[in-house]
C-alpha positions as CSV (number, residue, x, y, z in Angstrom):
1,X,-26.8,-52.4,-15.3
2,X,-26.3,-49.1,-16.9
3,X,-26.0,-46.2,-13.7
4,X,-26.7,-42.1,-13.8
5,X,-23.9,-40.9,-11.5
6,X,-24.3,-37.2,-9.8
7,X,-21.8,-34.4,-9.2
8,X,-23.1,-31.5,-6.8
9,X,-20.8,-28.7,-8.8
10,X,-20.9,-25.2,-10.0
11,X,-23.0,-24.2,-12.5
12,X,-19.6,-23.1,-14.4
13,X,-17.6,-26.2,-14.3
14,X,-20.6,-28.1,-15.1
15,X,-21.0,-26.5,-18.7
16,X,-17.2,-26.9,-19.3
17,X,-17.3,-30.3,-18.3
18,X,-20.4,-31.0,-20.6
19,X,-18.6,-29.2,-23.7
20,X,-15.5,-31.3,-22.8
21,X,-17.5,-34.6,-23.2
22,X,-20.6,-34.5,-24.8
23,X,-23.4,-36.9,-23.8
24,X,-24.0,-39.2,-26.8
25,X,-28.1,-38.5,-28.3
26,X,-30.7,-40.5,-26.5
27,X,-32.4,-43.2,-28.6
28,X,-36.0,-42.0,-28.9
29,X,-39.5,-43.2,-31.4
30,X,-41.8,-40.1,-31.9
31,X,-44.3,-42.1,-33.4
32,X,-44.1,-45.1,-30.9
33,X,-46.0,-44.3,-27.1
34,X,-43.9,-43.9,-24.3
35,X,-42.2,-47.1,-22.7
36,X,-40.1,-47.9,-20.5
37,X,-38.0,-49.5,-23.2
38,X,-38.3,-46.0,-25.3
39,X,-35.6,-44.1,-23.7
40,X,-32.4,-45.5,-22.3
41,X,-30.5,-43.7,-19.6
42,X,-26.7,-43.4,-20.9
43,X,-24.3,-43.3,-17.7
44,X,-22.5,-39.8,-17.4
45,X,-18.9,-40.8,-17.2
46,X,-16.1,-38.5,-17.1
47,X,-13.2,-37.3,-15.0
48,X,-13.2,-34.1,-12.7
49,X,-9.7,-33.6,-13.2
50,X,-9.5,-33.9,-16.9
51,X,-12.0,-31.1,-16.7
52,X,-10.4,-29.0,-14.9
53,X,-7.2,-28.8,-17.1
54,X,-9.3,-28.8,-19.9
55,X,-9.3,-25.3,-21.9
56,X,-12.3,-23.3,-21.3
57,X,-15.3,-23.1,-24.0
58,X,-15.4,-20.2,-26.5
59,X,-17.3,-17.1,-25.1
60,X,-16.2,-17.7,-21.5
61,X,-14.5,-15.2,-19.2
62,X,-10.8,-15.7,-18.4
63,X,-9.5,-16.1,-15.2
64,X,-7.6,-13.3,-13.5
65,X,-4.1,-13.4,-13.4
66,X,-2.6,-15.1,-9.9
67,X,-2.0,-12.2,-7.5
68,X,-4.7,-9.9,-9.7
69,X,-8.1,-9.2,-8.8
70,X,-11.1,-8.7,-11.2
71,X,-11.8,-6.0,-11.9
72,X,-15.5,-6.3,-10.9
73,X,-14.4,-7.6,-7.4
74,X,-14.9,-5.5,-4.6
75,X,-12.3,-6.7,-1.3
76,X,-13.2,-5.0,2.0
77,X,-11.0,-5.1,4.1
78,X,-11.4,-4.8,8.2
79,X,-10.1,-5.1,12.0
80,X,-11.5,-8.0,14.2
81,X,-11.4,-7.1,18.2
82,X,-10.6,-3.9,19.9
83,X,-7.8,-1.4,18.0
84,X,-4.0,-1.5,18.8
85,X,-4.3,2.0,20.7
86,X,-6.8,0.6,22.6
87,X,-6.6,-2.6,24.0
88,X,-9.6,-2.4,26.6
89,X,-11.9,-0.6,24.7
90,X,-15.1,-2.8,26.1
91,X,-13.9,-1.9,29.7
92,X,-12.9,1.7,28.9
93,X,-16.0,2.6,27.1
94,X,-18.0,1.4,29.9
95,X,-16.2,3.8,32.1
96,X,-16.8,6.5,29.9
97,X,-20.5,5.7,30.0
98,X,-20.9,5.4,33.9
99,X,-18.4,8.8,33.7
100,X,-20.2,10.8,31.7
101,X,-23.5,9.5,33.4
102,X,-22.1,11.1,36.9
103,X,-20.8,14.0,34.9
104,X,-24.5,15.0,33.9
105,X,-26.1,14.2,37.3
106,X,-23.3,16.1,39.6
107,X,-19.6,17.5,37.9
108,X,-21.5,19.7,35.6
109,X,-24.0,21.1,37.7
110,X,-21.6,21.6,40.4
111,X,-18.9,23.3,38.0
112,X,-21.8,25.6,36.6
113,X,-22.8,26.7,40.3
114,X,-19.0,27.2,40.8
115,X,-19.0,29.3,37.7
116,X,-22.5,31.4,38.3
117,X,-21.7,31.4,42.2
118,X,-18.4,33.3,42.1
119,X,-18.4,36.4,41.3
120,X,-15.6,36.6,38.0
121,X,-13.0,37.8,39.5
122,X,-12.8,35.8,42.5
123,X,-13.0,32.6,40.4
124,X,-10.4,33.8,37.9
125,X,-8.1,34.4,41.3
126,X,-8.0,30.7,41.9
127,X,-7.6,29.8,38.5
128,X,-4.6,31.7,38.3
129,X,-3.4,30.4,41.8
130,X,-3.8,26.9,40.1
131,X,-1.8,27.5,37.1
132,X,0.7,29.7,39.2
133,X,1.6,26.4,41.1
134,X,1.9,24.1,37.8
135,X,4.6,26.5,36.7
136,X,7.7,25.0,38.4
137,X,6.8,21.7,36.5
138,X,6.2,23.5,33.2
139,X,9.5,25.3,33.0
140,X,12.0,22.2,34.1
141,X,10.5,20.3,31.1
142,X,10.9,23.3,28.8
143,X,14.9,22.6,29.9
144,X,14.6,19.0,29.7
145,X,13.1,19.6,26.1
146,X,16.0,22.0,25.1
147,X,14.2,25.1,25.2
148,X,15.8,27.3,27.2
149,X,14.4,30.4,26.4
150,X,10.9,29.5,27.0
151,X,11.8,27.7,30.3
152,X,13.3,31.1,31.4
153,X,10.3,33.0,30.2
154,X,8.2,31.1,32.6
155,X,10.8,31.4,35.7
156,X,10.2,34.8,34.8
157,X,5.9,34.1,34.9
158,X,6.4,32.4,38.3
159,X,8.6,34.9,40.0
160,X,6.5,37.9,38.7
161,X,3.2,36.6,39.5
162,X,4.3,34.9,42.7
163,X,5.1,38.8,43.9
164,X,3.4,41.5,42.1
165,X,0.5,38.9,41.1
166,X,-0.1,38.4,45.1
167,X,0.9,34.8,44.9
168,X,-0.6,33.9,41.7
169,X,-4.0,35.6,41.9
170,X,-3.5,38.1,39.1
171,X,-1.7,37.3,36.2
172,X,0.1,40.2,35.6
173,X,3.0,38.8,33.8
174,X,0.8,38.2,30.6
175,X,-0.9,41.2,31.1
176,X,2.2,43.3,31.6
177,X,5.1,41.8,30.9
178,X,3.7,39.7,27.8
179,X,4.6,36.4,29.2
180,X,1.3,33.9,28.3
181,X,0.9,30.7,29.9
182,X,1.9,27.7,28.2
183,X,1.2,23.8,28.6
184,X,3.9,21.7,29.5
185,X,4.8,18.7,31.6
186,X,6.3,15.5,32.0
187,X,3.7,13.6,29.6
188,X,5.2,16.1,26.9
189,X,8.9,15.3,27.6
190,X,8.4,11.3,27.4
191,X,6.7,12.0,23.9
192,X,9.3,14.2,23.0
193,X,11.9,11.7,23.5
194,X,10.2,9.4,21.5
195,X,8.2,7.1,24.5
196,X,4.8,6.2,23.0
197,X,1.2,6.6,24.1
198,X,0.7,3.1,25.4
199,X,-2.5,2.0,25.5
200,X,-5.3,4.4,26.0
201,X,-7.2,4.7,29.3
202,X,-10.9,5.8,30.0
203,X,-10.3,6.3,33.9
204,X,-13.7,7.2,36.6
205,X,-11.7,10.6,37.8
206,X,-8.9,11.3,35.3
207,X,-10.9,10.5,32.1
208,X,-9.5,10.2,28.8
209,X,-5.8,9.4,29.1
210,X,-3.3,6.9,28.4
211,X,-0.3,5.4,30.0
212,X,2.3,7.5,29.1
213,X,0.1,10.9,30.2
214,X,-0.9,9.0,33.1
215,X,2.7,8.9,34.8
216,X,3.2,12.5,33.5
217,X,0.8,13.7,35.2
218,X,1.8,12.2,38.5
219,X,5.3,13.7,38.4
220,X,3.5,16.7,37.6
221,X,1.5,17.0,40.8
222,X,4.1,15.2,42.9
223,X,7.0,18.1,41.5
224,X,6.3,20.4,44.4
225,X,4.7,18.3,47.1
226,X,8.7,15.9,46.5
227,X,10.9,19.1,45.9
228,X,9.4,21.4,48.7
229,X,7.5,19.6,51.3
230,X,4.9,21.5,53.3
231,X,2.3,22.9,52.9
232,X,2.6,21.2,49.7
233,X,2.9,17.5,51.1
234,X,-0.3,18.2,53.3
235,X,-3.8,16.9,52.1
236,X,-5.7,19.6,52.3
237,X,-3.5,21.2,49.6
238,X,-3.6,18.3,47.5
239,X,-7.7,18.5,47.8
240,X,-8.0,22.2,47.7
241,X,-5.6,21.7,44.3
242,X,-7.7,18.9,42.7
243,X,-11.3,20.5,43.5
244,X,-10.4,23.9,41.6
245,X,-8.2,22.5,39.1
246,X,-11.2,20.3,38.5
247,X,-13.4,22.9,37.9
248,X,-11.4,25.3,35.9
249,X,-10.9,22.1,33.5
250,X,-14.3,21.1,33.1
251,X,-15.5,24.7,32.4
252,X,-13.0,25.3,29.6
253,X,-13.7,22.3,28.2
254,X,-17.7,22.1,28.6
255,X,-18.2,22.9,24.9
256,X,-16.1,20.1,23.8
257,X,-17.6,17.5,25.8
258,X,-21.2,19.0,25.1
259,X,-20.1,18.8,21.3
260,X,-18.5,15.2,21.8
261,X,-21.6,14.1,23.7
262,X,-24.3,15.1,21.1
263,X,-22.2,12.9,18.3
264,X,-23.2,9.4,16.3
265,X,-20.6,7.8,18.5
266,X,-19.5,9.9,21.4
267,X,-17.0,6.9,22.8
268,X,-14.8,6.8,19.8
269,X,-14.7,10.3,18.8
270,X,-13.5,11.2,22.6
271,X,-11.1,8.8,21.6
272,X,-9.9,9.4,18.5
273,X,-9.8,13.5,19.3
274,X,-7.9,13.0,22.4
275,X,-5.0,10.8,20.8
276,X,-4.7,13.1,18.0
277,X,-5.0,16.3,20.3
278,X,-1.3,14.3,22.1
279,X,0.2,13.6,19.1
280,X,-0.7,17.1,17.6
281,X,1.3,18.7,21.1
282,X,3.9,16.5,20.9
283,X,4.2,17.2,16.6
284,X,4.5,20.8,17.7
285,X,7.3,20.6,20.5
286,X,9.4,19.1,17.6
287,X,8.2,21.5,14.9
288,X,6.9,18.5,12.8
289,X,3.6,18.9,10.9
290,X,0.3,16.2,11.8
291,X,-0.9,13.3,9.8
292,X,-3.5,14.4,8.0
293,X,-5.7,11.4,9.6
294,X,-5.0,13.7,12.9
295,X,-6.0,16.4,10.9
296,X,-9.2,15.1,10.1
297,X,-10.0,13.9,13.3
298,X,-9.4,17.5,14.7
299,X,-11.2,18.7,12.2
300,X,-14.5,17.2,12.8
301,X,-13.9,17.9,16.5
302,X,-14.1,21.8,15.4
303,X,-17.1,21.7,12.8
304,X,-19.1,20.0,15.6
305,X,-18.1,22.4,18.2
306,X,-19.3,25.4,15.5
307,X,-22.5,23.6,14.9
308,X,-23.2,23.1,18.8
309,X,-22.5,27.1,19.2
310,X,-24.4,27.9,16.3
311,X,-27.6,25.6,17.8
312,X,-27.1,27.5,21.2
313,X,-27.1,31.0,19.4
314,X,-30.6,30.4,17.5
315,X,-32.1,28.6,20.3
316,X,-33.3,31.4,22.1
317,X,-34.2,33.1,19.3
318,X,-37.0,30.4,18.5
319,X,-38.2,31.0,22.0
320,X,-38.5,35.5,21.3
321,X,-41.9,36.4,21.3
322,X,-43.3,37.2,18.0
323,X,-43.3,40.9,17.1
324,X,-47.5,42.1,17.5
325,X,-48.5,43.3,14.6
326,X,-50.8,46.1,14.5
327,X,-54.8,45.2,13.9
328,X,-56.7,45.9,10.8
329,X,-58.8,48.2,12.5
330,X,-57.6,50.1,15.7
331,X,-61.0,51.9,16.2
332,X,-62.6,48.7,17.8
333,X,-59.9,48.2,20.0
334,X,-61.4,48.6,23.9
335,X,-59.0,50.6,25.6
336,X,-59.1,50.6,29.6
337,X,-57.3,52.3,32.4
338,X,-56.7,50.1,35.3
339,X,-58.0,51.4,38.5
């Protein structure tokens, strides 16, 4: 008995497979009524393969070339997991949230008492004191690096401001001697060398970071306490240190974080900023220009940091009282002394 197979295909294969074989006309009286014995089911019989290699109908599109796209083919392309440069970004980014939680509720109000609490110069003593101690480590990576002349130039910071300065309180060899302060430190001289970032770090205390700033840092701070001893192996000079180098840190940075804060997505742009920030110091000790990916990054850090000081500048002046102008008629104004 005559059978009606059916093939679940595409709508396109299906019409090239009906112009390859055509179904024969069905048998049908317009003048007789309907029977069963009117119309006769023909069964649909023809090969999938031979289809397939058969050439396409007249008016259809072409196929692409193998390894071409079409041209009205759109390929979006993406990342699955976490990025290279950050490994434990679920972990780290809740880290920054609990951070920046206990930044709002205690570091930034105790950094602004610290700031509206001392009076100026007092707070710019210690500052100085801070920095003044950091030097040691900032010129012996200057000579690691090969610069010579500017780790001399601050031997010459540290021995002028350790005496005339009143050990470190006043600056005086920028002031006077035209000696600034510059940034330097183990972190720098790994990069320099060519010893990558490593995986980037969200830490509770140290915040963003990553492996290769982490142990710079710690030589940093361990310089003096390893090279000299006391007092600068005792704790409370480690605390003293880490309280009011603290401070000093999150007050000059309080408009990037407020900035960094207020974005779409604070997380990544810390990240993203800070990365580019290293590779931008490192680019710089070797005279090399940025990627303009950096660039960008850095970029946007600064346009939100002008918008954020532009939205503090005409904030209060949405709050000024409203000039009074003048009535229409003074004369029925009541005027009374006070008794």
């Amino acid at each position: 008995m005559p059978s009606l197979s059916l093939l679940a295909t595409s709508q396109p294969l299906l019409s090239a497979a009906l112009a390859a074989a055509p179904l024969p006309p069905v048998p049908f009286a317009p003048t007789a009524a309907p029977s069963s014995a009117a119309v006769e089911l023909l069964p649909l019989a023809w090969n999938l393969a031979a289809v397939q290699d058969a050439a396409p109908p007249e008016g259809a599109p072409a196929a692409p070339p193998e390894g071409e796209e079409a041209a009205n083919e759109i390929v979006v392309e993406g990342q699955v997991g976490p990025p290279k440069s950050d490994p434990v970004e679920a972990i780290n980014e809740e880290s920054y949230r609990v951070t920046q939680a206990v930044d709002q509720a205690l570091v930034e109000p105790v950094a602004y008492a610290y700031r509206d609490g001392l009076p100026e110069p007092i707070r710019d003593g210690l500052g100085n004191v801070v920095r003044n101690l950091g030097e040691p480590s900032v010129a012996l990576n200057f000579l690691l690096q090969g610069k010579v002349g500017k780790a001399f130039e601050t031997l010459g910071r540290l021995a002028i401001n350790t005496t005339l300065g009143v050990g470190g309180l006043f600056d005086v060899a920028e002031k006077r001697a035209g000696l600034p302060y510059r940034r330097n430190g183990f972190a720098n001289t790994l990069g320099y060398y060519g010893v990558g970032p490593g995986p980037y770090l969200y830490l509770p205390v140290t915040g963003a970071t990553s492996v290769r700033d982490l142990a710079g840092s710690t030589l940093d701070q361990l310089l003096l306490p390893v090279a000299v001893g006391k007092p600068f192996n005792r704790p409370a000079y480690a605390a003293t240190y880490f309280v009011v180098n603290g401070l000093d840190q999150r007050l000059e940075f309080d408009e990037e974080i407020a900035s960094i804060r207020n974005s779409d997505d604070p997380y990544r742009l810390r990240r993203e900023t800070y990365l580019a920030q290293r590779r931008r110091d490192i680019a710089q000790l070797k005279g090399e220009p940025i990627s303009e990916r950096d660039r960008m990054w850095l970029e946007e850090l600064e346009l939100l940091k002008a918008e954020a000081a532009a939205a503090g500048i005409a904030a209060p002046a949405e709050e000024a009282v409203a000039p009074v102008e003048p009535p229409a008629n003074p004369e029925s104004l009541l005027i009374t002394r006070p008794r």
